[in-house]
C-alpha positions as CSV (number, residue, x, y, z in Angstrom):
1,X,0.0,0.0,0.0
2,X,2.3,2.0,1.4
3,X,4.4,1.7,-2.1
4,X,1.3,2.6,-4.4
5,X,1.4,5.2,-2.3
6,X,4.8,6.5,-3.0
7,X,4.4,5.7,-6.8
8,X,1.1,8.1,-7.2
9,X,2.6,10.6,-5.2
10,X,5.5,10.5,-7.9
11,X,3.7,10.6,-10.6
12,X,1.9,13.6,-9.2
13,X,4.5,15.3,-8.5
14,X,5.6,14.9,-12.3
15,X,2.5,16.3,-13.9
16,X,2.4,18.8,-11.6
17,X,6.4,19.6,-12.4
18,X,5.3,19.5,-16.0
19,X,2.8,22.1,-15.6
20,X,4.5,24.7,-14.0
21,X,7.4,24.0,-16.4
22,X,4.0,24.8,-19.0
23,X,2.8,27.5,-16.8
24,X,6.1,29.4,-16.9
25,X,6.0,31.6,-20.4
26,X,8.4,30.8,-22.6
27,X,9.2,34.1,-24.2
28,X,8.6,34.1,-28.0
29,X,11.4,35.1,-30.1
30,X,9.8,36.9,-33.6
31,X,11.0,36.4,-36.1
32,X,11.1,39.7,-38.2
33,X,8.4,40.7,-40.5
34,X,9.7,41.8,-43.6
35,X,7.4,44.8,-44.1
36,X,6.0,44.4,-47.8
37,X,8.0,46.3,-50.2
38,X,5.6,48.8,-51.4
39,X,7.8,50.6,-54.5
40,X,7.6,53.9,-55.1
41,X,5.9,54.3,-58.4
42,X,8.2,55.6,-61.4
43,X,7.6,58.9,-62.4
44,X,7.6,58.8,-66.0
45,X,9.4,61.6,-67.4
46,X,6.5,63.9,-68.4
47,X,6.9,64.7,-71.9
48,X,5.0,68.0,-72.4
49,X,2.9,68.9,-75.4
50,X,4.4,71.6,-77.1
51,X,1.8,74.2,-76.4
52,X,0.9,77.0,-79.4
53,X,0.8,80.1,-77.7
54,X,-1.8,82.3,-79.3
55,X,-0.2,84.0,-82.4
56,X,-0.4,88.2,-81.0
57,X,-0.4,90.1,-84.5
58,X,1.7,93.3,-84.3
59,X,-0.4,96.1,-85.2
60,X,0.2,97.1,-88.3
61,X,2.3,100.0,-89.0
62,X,0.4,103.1,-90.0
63,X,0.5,103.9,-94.0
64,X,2.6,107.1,-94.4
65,X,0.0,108.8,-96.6
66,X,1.3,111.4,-99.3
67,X,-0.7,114.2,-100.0
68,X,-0.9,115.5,-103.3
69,X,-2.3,118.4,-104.6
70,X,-4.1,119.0,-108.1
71,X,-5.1,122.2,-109.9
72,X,-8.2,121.5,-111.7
73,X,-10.9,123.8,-113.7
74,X,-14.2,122.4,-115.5
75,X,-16.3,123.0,-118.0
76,X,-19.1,120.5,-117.4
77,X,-18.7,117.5,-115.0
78,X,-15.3,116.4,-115.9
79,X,-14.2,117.5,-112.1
80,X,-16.5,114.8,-111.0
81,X,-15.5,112.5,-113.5
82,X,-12.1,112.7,-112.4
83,X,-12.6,112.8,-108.8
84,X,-14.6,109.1,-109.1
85,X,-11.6,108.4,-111.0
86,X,-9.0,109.2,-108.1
87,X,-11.3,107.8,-105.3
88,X,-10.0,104.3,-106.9
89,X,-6.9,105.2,-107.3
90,X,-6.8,106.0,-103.6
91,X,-8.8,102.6,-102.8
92,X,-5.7,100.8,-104.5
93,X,-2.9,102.9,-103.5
94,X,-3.4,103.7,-99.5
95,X,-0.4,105.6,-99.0
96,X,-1.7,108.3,-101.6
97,X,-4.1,110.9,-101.5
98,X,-5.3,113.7,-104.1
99,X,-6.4,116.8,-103.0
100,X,-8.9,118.4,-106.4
101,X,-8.5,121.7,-106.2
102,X,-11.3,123.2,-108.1
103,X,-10.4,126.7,-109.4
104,X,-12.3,128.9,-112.7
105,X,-10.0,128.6,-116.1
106,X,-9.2,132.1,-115.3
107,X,-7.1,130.9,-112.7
108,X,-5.3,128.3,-115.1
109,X,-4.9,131.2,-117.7
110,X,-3.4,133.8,-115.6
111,X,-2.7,133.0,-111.7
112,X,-0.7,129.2,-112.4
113,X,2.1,130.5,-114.3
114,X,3.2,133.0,-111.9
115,X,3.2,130.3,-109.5
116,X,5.2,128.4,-111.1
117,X,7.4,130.8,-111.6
118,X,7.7,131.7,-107.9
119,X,8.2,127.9,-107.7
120,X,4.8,127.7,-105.1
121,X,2.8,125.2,-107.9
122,X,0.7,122.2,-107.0
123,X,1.8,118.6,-107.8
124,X,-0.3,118.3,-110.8
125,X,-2.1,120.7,-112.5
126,X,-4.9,120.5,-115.8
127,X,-3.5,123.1,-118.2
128,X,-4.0,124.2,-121.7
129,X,-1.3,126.6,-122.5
130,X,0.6,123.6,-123.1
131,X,3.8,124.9,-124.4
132,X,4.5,128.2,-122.8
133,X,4.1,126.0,-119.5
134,X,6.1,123.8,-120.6
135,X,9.6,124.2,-118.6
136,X,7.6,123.3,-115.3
137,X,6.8,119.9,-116.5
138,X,8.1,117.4,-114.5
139,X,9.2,114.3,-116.8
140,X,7.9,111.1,-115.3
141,X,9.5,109.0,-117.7
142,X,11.7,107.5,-115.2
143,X,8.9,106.2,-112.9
144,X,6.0,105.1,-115.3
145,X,5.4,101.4,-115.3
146,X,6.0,101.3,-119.4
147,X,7.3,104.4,-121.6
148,X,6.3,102.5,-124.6
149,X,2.6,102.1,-123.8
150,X,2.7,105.9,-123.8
151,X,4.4,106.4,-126.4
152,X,1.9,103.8,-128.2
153,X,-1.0,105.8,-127.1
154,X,-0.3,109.6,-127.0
155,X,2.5,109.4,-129.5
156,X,1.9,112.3,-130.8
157,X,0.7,114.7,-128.5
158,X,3.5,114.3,-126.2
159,X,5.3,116.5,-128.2
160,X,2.7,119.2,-127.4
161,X,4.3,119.2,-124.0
162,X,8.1,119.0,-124.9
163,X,10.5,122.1,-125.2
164,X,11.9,122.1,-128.5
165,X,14.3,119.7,-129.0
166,X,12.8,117.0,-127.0
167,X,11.9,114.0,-128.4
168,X,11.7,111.3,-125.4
169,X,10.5,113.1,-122.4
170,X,6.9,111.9,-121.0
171,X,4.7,115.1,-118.9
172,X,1.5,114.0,-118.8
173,X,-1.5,113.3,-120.5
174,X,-4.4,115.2,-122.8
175,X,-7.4,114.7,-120.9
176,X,-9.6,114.9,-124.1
177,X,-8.9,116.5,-127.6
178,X,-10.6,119.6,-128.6
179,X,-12.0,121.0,-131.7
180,X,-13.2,124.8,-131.9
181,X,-16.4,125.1,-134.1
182,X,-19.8,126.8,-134.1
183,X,-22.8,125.6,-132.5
184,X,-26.4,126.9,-133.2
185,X,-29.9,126.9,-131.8
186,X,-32.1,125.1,-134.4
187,X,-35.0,125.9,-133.0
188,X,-34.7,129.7,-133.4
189,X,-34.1,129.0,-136.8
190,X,-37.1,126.2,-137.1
191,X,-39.1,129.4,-135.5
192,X,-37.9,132.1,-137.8
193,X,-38.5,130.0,-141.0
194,X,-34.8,130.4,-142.6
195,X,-33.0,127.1,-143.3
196,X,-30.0,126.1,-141.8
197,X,-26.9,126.8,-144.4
198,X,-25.1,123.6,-143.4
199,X,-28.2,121.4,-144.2
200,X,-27.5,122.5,-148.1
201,X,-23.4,123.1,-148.4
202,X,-20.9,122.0,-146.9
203,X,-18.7,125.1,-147.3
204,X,-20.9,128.0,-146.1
205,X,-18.8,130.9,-145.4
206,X,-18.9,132.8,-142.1
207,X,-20.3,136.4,-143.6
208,X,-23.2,133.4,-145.1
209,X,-23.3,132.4,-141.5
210,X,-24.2,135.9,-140.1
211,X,-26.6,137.4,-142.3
212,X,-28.2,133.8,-142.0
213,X,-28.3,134.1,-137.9
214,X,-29.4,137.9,-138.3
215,X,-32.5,137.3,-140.4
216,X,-32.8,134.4,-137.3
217,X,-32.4,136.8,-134.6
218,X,-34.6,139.8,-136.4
219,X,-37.6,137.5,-136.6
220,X,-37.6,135.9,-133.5
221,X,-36.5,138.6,-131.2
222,X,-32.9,136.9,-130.1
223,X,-30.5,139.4,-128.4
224,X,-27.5,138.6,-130.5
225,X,-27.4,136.8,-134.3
226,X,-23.6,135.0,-133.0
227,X,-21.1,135.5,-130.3
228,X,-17.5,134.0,-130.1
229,X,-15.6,133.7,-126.5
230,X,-13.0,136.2,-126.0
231,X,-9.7,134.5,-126.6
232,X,-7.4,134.6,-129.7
233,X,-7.3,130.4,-129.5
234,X,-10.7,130.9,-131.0
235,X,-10.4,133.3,-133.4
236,X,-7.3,131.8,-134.8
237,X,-9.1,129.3,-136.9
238,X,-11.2,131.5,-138.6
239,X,-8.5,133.7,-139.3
240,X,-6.3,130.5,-141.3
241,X,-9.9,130.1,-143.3
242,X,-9.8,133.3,-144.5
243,X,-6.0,132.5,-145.2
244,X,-3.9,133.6,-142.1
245,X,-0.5,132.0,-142.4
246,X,0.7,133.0,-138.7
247,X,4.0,131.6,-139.5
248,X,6.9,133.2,-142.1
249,X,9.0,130.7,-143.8
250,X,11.6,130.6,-141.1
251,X,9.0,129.3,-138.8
252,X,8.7,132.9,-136.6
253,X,5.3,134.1,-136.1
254,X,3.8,136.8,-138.3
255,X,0.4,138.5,-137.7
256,X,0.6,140.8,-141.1
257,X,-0.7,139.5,-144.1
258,X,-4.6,139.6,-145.9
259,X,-6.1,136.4,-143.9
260,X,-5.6,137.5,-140.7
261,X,-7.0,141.2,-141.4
262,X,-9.9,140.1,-143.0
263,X,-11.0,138.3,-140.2
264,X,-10.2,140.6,-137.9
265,X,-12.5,143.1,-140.0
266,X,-15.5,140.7,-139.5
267,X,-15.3,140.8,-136.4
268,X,-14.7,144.5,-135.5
269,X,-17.8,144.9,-137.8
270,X,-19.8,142.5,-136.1
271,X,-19.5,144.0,-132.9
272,X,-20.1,147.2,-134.2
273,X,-23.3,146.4,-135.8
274,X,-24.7,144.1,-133.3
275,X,-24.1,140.9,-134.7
276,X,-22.0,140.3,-131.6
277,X,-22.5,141.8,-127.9
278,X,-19.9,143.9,-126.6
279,X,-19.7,142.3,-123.0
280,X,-17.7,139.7,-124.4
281,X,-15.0,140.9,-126.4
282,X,-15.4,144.6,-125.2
283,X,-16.2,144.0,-122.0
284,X,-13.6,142.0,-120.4
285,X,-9.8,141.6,-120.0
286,X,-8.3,138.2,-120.2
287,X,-10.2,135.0,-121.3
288,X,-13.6,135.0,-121.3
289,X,-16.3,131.8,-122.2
290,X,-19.7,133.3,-124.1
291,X,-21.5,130.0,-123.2
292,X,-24.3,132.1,-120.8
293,X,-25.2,133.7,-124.2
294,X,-26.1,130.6,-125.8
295,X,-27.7,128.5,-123.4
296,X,-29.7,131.4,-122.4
297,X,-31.3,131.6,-125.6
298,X,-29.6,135.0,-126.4
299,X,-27.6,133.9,-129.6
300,X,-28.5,132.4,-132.9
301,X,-24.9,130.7,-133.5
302,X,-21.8,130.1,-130.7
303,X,-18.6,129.6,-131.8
304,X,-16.6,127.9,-129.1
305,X,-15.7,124.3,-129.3
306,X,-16.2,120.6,-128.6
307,X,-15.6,120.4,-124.5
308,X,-19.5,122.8,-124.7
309,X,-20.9,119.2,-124.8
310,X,-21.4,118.3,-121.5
311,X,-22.2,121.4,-120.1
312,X,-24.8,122.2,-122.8
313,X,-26.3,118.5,-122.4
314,X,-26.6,119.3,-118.7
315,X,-28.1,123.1,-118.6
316,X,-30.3,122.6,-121.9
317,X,-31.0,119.4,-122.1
318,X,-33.5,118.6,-124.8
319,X,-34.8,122.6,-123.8
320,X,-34.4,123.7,-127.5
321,X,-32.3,121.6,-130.4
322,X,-28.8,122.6,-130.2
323,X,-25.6,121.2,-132.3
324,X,-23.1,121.6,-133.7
325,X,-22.1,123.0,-137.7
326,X,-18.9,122.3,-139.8
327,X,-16.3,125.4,-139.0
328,X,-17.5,128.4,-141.7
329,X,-15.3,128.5,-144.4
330,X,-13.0,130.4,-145.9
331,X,-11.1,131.3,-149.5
332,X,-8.0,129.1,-147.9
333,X,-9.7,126.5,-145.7
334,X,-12.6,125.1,-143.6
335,X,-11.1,125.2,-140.7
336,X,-11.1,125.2,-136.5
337,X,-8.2,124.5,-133.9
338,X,-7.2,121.7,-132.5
339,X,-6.1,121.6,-129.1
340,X,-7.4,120.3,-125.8
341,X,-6.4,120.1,-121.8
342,X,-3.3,117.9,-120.4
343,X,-2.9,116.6,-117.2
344,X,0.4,117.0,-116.2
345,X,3.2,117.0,-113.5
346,X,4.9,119.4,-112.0
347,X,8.8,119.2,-111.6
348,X,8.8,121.2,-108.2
349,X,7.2,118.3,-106.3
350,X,8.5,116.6,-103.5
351,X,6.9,113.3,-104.7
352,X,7.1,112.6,-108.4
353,X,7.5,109.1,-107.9
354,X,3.6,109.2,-106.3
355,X,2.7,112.2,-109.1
356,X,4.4,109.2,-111.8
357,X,2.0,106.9,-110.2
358,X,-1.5,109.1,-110.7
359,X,-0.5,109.7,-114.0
360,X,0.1,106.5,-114.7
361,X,-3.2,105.2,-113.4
362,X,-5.1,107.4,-115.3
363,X,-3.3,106.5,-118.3
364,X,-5.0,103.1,-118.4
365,X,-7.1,102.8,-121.7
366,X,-9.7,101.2,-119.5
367,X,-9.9,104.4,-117.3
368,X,-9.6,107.2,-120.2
369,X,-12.5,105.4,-121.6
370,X,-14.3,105.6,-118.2
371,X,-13.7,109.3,-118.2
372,X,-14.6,110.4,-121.7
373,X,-17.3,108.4,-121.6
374,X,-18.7,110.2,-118.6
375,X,-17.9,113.8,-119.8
376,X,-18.5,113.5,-123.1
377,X,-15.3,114.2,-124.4
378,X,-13.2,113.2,-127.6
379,X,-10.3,111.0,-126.1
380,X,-6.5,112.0,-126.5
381,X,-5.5,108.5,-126.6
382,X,-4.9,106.7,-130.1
383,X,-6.3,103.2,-129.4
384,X,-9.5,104.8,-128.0
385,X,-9.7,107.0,-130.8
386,X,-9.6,104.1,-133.0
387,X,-12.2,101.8,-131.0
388,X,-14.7,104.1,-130.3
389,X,-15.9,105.5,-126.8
390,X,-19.3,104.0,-125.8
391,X,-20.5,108.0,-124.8
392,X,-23.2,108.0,-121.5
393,X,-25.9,109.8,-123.3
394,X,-29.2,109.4,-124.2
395,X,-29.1,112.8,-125.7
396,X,-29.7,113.2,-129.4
397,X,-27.9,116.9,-129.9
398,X,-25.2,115.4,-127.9
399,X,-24.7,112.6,-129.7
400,X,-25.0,113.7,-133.0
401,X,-22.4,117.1,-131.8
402,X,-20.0,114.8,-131.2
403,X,-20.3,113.0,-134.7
404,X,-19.7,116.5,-136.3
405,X,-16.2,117.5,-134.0
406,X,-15.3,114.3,-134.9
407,X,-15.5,114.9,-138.3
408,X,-13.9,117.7,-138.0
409,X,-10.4,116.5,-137.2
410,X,-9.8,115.4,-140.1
411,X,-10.7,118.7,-142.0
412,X,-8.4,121.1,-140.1
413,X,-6.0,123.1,-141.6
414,X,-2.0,122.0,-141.4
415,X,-1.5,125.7,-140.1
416,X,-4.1,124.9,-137.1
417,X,-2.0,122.1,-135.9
418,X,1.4,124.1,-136.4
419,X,-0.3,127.1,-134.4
420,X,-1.8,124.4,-131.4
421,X,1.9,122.7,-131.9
422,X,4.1,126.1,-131.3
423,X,5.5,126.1,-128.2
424,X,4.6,129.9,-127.6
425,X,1.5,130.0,-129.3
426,X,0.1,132.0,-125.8
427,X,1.9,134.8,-126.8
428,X,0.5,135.1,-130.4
429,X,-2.7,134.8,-129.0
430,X,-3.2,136.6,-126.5
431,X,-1.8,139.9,-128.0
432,X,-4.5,139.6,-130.8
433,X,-6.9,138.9,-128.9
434,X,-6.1,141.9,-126.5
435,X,-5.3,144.6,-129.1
436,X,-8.6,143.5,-131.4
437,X,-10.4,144.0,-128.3
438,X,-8.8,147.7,-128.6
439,X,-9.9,148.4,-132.2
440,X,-13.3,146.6,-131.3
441,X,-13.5,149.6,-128.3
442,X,-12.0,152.2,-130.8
443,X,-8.9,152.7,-129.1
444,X,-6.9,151.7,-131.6
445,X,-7.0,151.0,-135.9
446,X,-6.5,148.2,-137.4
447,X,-3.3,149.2,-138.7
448,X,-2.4,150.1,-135.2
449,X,-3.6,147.3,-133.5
450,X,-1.8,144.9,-136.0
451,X,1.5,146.7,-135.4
452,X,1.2,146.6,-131.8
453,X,0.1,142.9,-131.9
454,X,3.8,141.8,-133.8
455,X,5.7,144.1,-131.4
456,X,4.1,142.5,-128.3
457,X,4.6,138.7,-130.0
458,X,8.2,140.1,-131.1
459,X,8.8,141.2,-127.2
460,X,7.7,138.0,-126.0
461,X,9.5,136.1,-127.7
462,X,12.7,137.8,-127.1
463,X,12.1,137.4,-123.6
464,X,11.5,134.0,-124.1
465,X,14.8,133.3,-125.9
466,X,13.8,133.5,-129.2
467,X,15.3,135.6,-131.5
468,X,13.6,136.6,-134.7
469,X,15.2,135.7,-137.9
């Protein structure tokens, strides 16, 4: 018993050893946790769209605008012709502008050549005294686009605008061609009863002409049977019909010979009979246009010339039949003057490469037509002449005056052209027309008014440079 006792008693002691060896904690070595590896991501290297960056025009640079200036007189609407003309000029060339100034043909005549002597003249200026104004020209040769198309198209009237000697220098431009003639009011004569001399001959003589227009202005109460503006331009073709020859064989100008007085007789007799007023030839100094006479109703018969036509279609109108006749004739000729207005440069300009450029533009065939369409006028330009101008009018008298001047170009006299031609035809001119006016007034004779006359041209002249042969 006793050793069953022992045993148990050992074996207790055994388990209960065993569980407090359990009991007792057994501290608990960790192993290390390896932390998961978390990688950083990779920055891919951003590659960055090129971005446009809104184009920023620069302002444009403001157009240094020239401004020209442009001496201008009109007769009908050829200053708003022209201006329509230049307001697409401007439209193409920015940098340019032209200034119209708008001024009477007095003004042309008598105040634009002592500026240009004083050297205080415009850029361009319209002119008609085409060779006495001729060293102010400025030459635009150099700048135009093509000489040769001018040449091609106003061949021959350059030369109009050339000193003597020069043959290749380019000025400017005829605005239109001009033929002097007479033009009457049919209706007075339709009223009166008396025909029309040019409806039965073609060569009706100016004394036919005037007892014609006084039986016209007799029966129907008309002021004045004719009336002629006051300028010796006018006159001058007349005078070659009655066989003025202006011109000695050397080429110097000669008022003394049978023609020229003749004329000159008709028309101191006219005036002192009534034929003609006095207001116009008597009483006035420098030019002066008898147009009011006519359109008015207050003359049978006009002599004046082809640039009437606009002006007459826009103040008559279709108020009475006017047109024009073939010039009077003449025991030498038939004959007017041929001449016309030029649109030229002027050399004391600070821009002729812009004046070049206006000139230049207007030039254009395409624009020539445009403007002598529009004003009625026959066209200084050779390939027009030949094709024809389609004229904007509706207007019978107008039309069919424009048939007769152009007729008439090929009837005037080689003297005419050699007068329009002369390079100081102004001089001639104006000292008939001034010392007639004296005899006209009874100042002077004939005699003494023709002797005066030569002196005057001979003085000119001389101060001119040319010396009488």
């Amino acid at each position: 018993m006793k050793k069953k006792s022992i045993a148990l008693l050992l074996v207790f002691m055994v388990v209960a050893l065993l569980f407090t060896a359990c009991a007792q904690e057994t501290p608990v070595v960790e192993e290390p946790v390896e932390e998961p590896v978390v990688e950083e991501p990779v920055e891919e290297p951003v590659v960055e769209e090129p971005v446009e960056e809104p184009v920023v025009e620069e302002p444009e640079a403001p157009v240094e605008v020239v401004e020209l200036r442009m001496t201008w007189y009109t007769d009908g609407n050829e200053d708003v012709a022209m201006r329509e003309l230049l307001d697409k000029f401007e439209a193409e060339n920015p940098d340019i502008k032209v200034v119209m100034d708008n001024v009477a043909y007095n003004t042309i005549l008598e105040n634009l050549p002592i500026q240009l002597e004083a050297g205080e003249g415009p850029d361009l200026a319209r002119v008609t005294q085409l060779g006495i104004l001729a060293p102010y020209y400025l030459d635009i040769k150099p700048y135009v686009e093509d000489p040769a198309y001018w040449e091609a198209s106003f061949g021959p009237f350059l030369n109009w605008m050339r000193l003597a000697g020069d043959t290749e220098g380019i000025y400017g431009l005829m605005t239109q061609l001009t033929v002097t003639g007479p033009f009457i009011n049919r209706t007075l004569f339709e009223q009166a009863g008396v025909p029309v001399p040019s409806d039965t001959s073609d060569t009706v003589t100016w004394e036919e002409w005037a007892e014609a227009t006084r039986q016209v202005a007799a029966a129907t109460g008309t002021d004045f049977a004719m009336t002629m503006d006051r300028t010796g331009h006018r006159l001058a073709g007349p005078a070659i019909s009655q066989g003025a020859k202006f011109f000695d064989a050397n080429g110097y100008p000669v008022i003394d010979d049978e023609g020229f007085r003749k004329m000159a007789q008709l028309m101191i007799d006219w005036h002192a009979d009534g034929t003609m007023p006095m207001d116009v030839w008597a009483g006035a100094t420098g030019y002066l246009p008898a147009a009011d006479f006519f359109i008015n109703g207050q003359a049978v018969l006009y002599m004046s010339g082809s640039w009437q036509i606009s002006q007459f279609g826009q103040k008559i109108g279709d108020a009475f039949d006017w047109e024009a006749v073939p010039n009077p004739c003449g025991p030498a000729a038939c004959s007017g003057m041929p001449g016309g207005a030029a649109l030229v440069g002027i050399k004391t300009t600070e821009y002729p490469e812009q004046v070049a450029r206006v000139l230049d533009f207007i030039a254009k065939e395409e624009n020539l037509a445009e403007f002598s369409a529009k004003t009625l006028f026959i066209p200084g330009h050779l390939g027009l002449s030949e094709k024809g101008v389609a004229f904007a009018t509706d207007l019978e008298q107008a039309k069919k005056t424009l048939d007769v001047f152009v007729a008439q170009v090929g009837k005037l006299d080689p003297i005419a052209y050699d007068m329009q031609a002369y390079t100081y035809n102004t001089i001639v001119l104006n000292a008939i027309r001034d010392r007639l006016t004296q005899v006209i007034v009874g100042v002077l004779t004939l005699d003494e008014a023709i002797t005066r006359m030569q002196q005057e041209i001979d003085d000119g002249l001389a101060a001119a440079g040319v010396t009488k042969p």
